[in-house]
N, C-alpha and C positions, 0 to 999 in steps of 0.2 A: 284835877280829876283824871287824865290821862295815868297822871305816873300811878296814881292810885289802882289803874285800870291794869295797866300795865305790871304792876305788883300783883294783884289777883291772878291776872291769867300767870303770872311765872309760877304761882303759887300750886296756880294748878296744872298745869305743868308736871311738875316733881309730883303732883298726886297719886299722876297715874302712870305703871309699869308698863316694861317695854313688853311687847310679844313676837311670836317670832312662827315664821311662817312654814309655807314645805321644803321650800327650797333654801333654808336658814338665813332668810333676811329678816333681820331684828326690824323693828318699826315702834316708833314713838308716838303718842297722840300730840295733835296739835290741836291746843285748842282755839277759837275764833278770836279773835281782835283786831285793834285799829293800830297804824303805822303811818310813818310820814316815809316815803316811796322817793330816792332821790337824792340827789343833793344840789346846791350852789357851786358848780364849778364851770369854769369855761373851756374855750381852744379845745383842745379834745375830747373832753369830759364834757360838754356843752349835754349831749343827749342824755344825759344826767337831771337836766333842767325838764320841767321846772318842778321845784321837791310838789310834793300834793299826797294830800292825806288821803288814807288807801282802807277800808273796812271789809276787814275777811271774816266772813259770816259763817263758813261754813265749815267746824271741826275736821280735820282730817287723820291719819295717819303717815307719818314721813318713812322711810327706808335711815335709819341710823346711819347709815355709810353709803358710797355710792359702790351701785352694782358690780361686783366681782367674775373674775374669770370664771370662776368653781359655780357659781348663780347663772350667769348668762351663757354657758354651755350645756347646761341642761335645756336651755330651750334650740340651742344651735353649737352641737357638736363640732362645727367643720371648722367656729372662730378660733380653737383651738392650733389652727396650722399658722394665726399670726402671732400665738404667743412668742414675745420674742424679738417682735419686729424691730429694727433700730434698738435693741437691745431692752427695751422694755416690757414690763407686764408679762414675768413669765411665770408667777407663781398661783395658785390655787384662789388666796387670801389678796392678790391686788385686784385694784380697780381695772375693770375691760374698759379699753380705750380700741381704740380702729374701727369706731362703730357708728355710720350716719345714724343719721334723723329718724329716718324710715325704719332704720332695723331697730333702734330705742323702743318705738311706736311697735313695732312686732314684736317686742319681747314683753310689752305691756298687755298686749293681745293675747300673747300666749297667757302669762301669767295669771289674766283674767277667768280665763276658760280652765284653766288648771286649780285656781283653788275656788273660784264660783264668787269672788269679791273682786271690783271694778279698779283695775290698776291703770295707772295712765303717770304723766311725766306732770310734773309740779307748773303751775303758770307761772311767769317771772313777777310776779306780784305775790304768791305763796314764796317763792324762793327766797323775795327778798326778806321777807317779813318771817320768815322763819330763821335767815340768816343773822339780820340781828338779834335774837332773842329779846326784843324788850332793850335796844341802846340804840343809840341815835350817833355812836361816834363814828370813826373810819371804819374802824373794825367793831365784832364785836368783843374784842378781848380790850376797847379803847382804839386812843389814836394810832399805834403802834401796833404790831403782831409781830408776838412773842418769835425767838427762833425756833421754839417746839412746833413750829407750823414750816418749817422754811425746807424747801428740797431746791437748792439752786437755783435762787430766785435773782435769777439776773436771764438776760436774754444771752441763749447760748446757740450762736451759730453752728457748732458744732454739738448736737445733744448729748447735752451730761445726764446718764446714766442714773438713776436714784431709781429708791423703793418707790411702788405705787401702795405697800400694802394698806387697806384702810384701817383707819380706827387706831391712827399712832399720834394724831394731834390730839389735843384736851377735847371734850367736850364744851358745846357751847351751854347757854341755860336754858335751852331746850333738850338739851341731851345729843345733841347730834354732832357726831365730826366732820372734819375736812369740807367744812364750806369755804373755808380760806386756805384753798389751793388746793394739793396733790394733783387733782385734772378739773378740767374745768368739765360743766355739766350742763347739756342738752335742757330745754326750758320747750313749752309746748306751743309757745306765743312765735308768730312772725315779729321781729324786731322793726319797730320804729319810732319815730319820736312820743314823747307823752302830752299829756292834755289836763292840761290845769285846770283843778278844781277838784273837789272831793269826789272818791271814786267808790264802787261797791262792786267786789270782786272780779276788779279789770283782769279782758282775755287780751291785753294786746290789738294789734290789725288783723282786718279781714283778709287780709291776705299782701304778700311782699316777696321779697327776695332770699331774705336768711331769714332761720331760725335764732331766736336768743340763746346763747349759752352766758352761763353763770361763775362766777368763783374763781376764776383763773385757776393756775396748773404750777405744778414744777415747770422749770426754764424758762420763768418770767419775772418781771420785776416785781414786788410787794405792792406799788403803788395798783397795780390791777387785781389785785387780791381783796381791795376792796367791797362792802357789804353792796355799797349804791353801782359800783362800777359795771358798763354792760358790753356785753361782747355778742357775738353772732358770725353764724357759720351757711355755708350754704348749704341746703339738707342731706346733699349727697355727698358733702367730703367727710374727711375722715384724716386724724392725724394722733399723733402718740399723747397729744396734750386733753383730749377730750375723752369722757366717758360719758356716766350717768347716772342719776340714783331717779328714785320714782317716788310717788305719794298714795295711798290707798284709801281711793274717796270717787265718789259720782263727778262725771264728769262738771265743768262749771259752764253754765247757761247763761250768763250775762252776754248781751250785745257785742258785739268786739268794736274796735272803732271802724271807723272807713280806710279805707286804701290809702296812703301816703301820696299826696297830686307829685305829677313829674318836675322836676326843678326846669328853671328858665330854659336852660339849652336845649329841651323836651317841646315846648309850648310854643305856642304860636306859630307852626312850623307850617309852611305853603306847601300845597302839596301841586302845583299845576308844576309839569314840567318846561325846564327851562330851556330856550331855543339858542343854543352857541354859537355862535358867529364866529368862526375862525378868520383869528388873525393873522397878519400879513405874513407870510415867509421868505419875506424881502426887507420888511421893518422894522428897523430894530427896537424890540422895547425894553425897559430897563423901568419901572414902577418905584416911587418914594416909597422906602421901605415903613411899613407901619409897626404899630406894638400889635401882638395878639393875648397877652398876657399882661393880664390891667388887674389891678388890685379895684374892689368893687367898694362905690365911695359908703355904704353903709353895710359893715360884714357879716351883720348880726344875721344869722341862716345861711349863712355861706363859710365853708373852713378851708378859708383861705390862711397858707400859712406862711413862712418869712423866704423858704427855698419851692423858686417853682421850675421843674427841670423834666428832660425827658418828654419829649413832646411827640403827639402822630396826629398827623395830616390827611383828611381825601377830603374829595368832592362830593358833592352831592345834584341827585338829578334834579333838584328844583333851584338847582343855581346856588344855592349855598356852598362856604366853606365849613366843614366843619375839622377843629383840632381839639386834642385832650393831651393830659400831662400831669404828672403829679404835682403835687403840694405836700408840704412838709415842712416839718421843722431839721430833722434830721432824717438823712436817707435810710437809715437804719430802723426808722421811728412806725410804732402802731399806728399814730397821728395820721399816717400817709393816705390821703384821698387821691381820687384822679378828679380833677376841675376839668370839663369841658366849656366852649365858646362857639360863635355862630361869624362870622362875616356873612352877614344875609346878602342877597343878591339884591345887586343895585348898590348897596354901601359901604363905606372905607372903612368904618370905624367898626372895629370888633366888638359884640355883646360884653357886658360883664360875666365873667363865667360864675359857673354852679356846679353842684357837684355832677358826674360823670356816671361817677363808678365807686363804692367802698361796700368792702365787708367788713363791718366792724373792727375794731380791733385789730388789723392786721396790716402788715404792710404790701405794699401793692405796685412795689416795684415793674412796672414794664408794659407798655401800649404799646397797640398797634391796630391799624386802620386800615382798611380798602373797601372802594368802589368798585362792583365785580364791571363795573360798565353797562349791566342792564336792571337795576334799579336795585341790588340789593350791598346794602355794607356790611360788614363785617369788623367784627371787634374783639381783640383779644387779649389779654391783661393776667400780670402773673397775681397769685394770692399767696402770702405764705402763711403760716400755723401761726407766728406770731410778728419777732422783728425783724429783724436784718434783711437780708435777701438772697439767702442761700437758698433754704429748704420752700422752695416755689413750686407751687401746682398753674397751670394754663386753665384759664376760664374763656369760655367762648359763645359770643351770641351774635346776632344780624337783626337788621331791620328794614323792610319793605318800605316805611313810608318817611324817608329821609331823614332818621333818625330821630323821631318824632319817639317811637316804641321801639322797642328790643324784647328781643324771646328773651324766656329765659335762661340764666347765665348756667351752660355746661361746663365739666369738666373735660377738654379735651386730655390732658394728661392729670391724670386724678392723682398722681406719686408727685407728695413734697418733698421737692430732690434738685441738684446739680441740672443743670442744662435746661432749664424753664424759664430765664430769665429773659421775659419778650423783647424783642427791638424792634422799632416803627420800621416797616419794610415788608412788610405783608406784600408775599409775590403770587399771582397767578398764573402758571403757565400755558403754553400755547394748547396741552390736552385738558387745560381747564384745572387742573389742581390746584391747590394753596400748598403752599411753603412759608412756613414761619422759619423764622432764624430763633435764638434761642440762645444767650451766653452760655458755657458749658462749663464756667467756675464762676464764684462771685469776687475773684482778686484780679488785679489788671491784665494779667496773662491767662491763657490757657483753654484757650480755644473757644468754637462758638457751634453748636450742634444745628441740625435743621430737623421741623416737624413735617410730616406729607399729610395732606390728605385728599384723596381720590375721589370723596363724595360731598365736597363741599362746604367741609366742615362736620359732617356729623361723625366720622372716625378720624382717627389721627394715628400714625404711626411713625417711630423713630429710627431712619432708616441705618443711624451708624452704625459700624460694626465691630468698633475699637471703642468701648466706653474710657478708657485710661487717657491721661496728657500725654499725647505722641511728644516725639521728638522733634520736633519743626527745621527741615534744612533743604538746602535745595533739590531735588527731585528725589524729597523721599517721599512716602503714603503714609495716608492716617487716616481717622478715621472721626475728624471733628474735620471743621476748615479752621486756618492758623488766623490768633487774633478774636478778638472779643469782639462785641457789639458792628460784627460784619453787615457791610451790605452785599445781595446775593441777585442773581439776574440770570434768565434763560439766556440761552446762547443759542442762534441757531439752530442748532444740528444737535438741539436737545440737552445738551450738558451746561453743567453750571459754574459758572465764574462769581468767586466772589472775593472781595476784599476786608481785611480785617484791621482791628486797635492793636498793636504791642507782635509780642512773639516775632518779630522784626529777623530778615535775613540778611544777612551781608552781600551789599552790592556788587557789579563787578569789577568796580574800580574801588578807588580811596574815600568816593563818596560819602561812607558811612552806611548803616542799616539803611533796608527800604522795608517799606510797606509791604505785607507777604501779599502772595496770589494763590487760591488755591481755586481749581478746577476738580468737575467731578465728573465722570461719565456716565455712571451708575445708580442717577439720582437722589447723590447724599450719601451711599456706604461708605465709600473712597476719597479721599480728596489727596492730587498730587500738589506737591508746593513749588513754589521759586519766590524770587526776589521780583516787586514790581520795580516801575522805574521813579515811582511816588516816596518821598520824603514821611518816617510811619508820623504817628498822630498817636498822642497821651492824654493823659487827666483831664477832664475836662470839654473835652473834644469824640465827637462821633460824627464819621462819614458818613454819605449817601451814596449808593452804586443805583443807578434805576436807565433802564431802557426808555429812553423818548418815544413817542406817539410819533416823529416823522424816522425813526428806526436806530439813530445813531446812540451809543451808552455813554452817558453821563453820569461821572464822579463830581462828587462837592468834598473838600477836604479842607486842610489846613498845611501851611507851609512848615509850621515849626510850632514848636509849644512856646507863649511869651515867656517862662521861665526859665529857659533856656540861657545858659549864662557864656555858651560859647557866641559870639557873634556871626562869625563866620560859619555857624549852622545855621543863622537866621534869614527866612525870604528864600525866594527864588529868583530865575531870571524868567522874565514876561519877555515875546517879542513885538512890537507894535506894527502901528502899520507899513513904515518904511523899513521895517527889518531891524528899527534898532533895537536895544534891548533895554531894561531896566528892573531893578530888585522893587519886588513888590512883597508886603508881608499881610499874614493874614489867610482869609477864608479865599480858595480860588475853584474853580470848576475846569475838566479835563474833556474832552472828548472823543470818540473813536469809532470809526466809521468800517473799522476790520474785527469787529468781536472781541477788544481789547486787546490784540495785538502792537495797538500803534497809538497814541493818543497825541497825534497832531496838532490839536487847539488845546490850549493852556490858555486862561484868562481869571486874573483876579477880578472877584465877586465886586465891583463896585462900579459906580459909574463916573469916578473920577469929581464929585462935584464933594463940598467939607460939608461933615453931618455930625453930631455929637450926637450920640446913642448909647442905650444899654441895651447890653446882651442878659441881664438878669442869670440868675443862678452863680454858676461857677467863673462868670464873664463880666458880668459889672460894664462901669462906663465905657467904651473907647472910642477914637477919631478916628473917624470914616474920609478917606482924599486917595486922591490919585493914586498911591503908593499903600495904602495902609485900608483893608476889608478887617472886618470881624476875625479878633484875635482863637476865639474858642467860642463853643457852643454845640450841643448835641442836636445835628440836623435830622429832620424829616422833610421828606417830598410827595409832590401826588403832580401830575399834570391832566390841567383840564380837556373836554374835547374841546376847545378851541384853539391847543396848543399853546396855551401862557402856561409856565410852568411856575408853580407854587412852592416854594423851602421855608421851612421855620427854622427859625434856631431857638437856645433855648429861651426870647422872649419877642425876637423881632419874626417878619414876613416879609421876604423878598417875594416880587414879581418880575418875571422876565421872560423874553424867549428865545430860540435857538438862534433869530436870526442876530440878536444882541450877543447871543454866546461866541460864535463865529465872526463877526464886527473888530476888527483888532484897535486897539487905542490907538490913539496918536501920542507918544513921547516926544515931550520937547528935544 
């Protein structure tokens, strides 16, 4: 009976001609029927589940193509000045892309009022079910889509270039083009998961975080060009992959569902604040380092995936720890969530985590965390248009009741571009501003930019003044700080120090490269360089620079990278208590009581006792003893007011405190 049904409506379908409007948008009728919504896939595709039979009762009109340049400047002349942007969409006859949520919904408005018939954006339940026409396979051209549909369907870090114009793919057997690909298309529903069982004319939630987009785009893979596959945006961004097309019909009146509940690291959150007892600053502690990154024993609702890296730390004023951190399969991968975790107060053992943070479909390269110290945190995470982690925008929110809730997610930097690549290290300075750090390419070199902002988050501004890769050498200027994934620190007297990955300077001796230093007096336009007196740090590996709560600046780094196949690049020399010395390899901590002038205490991260641990991600197993800390790991820090100082790497949790830092071994 279906296929029967299914055969009628195509039938009718081809019955009825196209028309065509004032502003020459062709439009097709659609007529009602029934669909199975979805598909069986898992790991990323999960929100795909569970398929469920979908009945569209109420005939519509579709827009034959999605909305064009020459169409959506008759209602707003000025989108004209981004024809062009990153090299796309400059012609009359492509699809308008650079266009949120909101301005979609105002071109429906307008359009409304202009020809006196009720325009609005498709539900993702109309989209989908018009996308297949009546098939039930991947596509609807079958399992496959043909290359007549194909604009650079791979994920290009660098944007390749193609026609947007519409109406150059086949027609589906609806009459309608480019539902698989060219740009992907604005959908009217808040995205969330679905609800099993048979539905009639689902709107989606009542409300959420992204909107759905539909259909994938040029510069992405095919397998997202998928009929079932769903993606989602948050409503105020905007990128060269996204447009829109519309449907002409009353609005739809079904109930939406409820709000999506917060996941575990949301829930059951204490809100009494918690009374810190500061610890000795005479005894030394040194805490059994725990896992905070626990694969959860049943995953089903949780997308946990095989790479978990990239981690940010703070406090929270009910005594919790709270951290977050991507998930992935590959770093480059849409798949990419950020999982966050709870160390509740009072307990050792870390929550299972849940997810955090995701916009659909994108990847989500980069956290970052702070406790401003009177009850609010802050949270900041890059989003990119699709994979890799170049073309990154900064999203930013907070929350009053210990992360329980979160505003909702701004764009502090709305441009998917170079230098948005966050790093855990969220700095507040002495006039009360944030400072985000920020990689400023996504290859191992090439500097690391800083974000300001003055009011707490609600603006942002990018103080460089050199956007190009300076030249890095000793006391010359630039206009990034030297080195990726830097950590950065107020300094007294207002200026900022900070330390970076790679772009490495020549020592003053035979030493070999050090670790750069850049300094800035100018809060971020300027940065002068030198060589520090630090061993640099590679692949796999990110420092920490953070100012202690009893005043002295603390570094956490790494001696050498374990692949390092010179020996005699490998370790340092520690001095212990009696002044003797020994090579120690691994994760060590530096400290400096002159504003980084002088770092007098050198001591590796361990408390000399044998631990077999994993460092998880790019780190795997290794042997914890006297001689040998955590070979690699991308660290974050927070220190509590009680003065324990709290580091992750990327799968363990040290506890420790300054008075442990200063404490020198005893070498046999």
């Amino acid at each position: 009976m279906i296929r029967l049904f299914f055969f009628f409506t195509l039938l009718s379908q081809i019955a009825f001609s196209q028309s065509t409007n004032s502003i020459g948008m062709r439009l097709v009728p659609i007529q009602a029927g029934v669909f199975h919504m979805g598909s069986e896939r898992d790991g990323e595709d999960a929100d795909e589940q569970p398929v469920h039979r979908v009945s569209i009762t109420m005939p519509f009109l579709m827009a034959v193509t999605e909305v064009t340049n020459a169409q959506y400047e008759a209602f707003d002349p000025a989108h004209k000045t981004l024809r062009g942007k990153m090299g796309f969409s400059k012609a009359d006859d492509e699809a308008v892309v650079f266009v949120t949520y909101d301005e979609a919904l105002a071109f429906c408005r307008w359009l409304t009022q202009k020809e006196g018939k009720p325009y609005r954006l498709p539900t993702e339940a109309e989209w989908e079910y018009t996308c297949r026409a009546g098939t039930t396979s991947d596509f609807s051209t079958g399992s496959k889509l043909a290359t007549a549909y194909h604009k650079s369907q791979k994920t290009d870090r660098d944007p390749v270039v193609v026609s947007l114009q519409v109406g150059q793919s086949p027609t589906n057997a609806f009459g309608l083009h480019d539902m698989h690909g060219n740009v992907e298309e604005w959908c009217a529903d808040w995205y969330g998961p679905y609800r099993a069982g048979e539905q009639i004319n689902p709107t989606g939630r009542i409300s959420g975080l992204y909107r759905v987009t539909r259909g994938g785009s040029h510069g992405t893979p095919v397998r997202y060009l998928r009929s079932s596959n769903r993606l989602g945006m948050l409503p105020s961004d905007k990128s060269w992959l996204v447009g829109f097309r519309v449907v002409q019909a009353e609005a739809v009146t079904s109930t939406p569902l409820p709000a999506e509940p917060a996941t575990a690291v949301m829930q059951q959150v204490a809100q009494k604040p918690f009374v810190w007892k500061t610890v000795s600053s005479t005894k030394p502690i040194f805490m059994e380092p725990i896992r905070y990154v626990n694969k959860p024993v049943c995953t089903a609702g949780i997308p946990f995936f095989s790479h978990n890296h990239c981690p940010a730390i703070t406090w929270c004023p009910n005594g919790d720890m709270l951290a977050a951190w991507f998930s992935t399969n590959e770093e480059s991968g849409r798949e990419m969530t950020i999982l966050g975790s709870r160390l509740r107060s009072g307990k050792q053992v870390w929550d299972e985590p849940s997810e955090f943070f995701k916009v659909p479909d994108r990847n989500m390269t980069g956290t970052s965390l702070l406790h401003d110290g009177k009850g609010t945190i802050f949270h900041l995470n890059g989003v990119e248009t699709d994979g890799d982690w170049k073309n990154l925008a900064i999203t930013f929110r907070e929350s009053h009741d210990n992360g329980a809730s979160w505003s909702a997610p701004r764009l502090a930097d709305p441009e998917h571009t170079k230098r948005n690549q966050v790093i855990a290290g969220l700095l507040q300075t002495r006039e009360g501003w944030l400072i985000q750090a920020g990689d400023a390419d996504p290859g191992p070199t090439g500097g690391t930019a800083i974000h300001v902002s003055k009011d707490r988050g609600q603006t942002w501004i990018n103080p460089y003044t050199d956007p190009q890769k300076p030249e890095y050498q000793n006391g010359a200027t630039g206009g990034l700080i030297a080195g990726i994934h830097a950590g950065v620190v107020q300094l007294k007297d207002g200026s900022l120090l900070a330390l970076g990955r790679k772009d490495d300077l020549p020592g003053p001796d035979s030493s070999g490269p050090r670790m750069p230093m850049s300094v800035s007096h100018d809060m971020g336009k300027t940065w002068t360089y030198q060589a520090s007196e630090f061993p640099p740090v590679w692949s796999g590996q990110r420092l920490v620079l953070f100012r202690l709560n009893e005043g002295p600046l603390l570094l956490i780094s790494f001696t050498h990278h374990p692949d390092e196949a010179n020996e005699g690049k490998n370790g340092l020399l520690f001095t212990g208590e009696s002044g003797k010395t020994m090579k120690g390899y691994g994760m060590y901590a530096a400290l400096s009581y002159d504003e980084g002038k002088t770092w007098p205490v050198k001591k590796l991260l361990t408390d000399g006792n044998y631990r077999f641990l994993n460092g998880g991600a790019w780190t795997g197993a290794f042997d914890m003893d006297a001689t040998h800390a955590e070979p690699k790991g991308y660290l974050a820090i927070t220190q509590t007011p009680d003065n324990l100082i709290h580091l992750v790497s990327s799968s363990q949790h040290y506890r420790f405190n300054l008075a442990w830092l200063k404490q020198l071994p005893v070498y046999p």
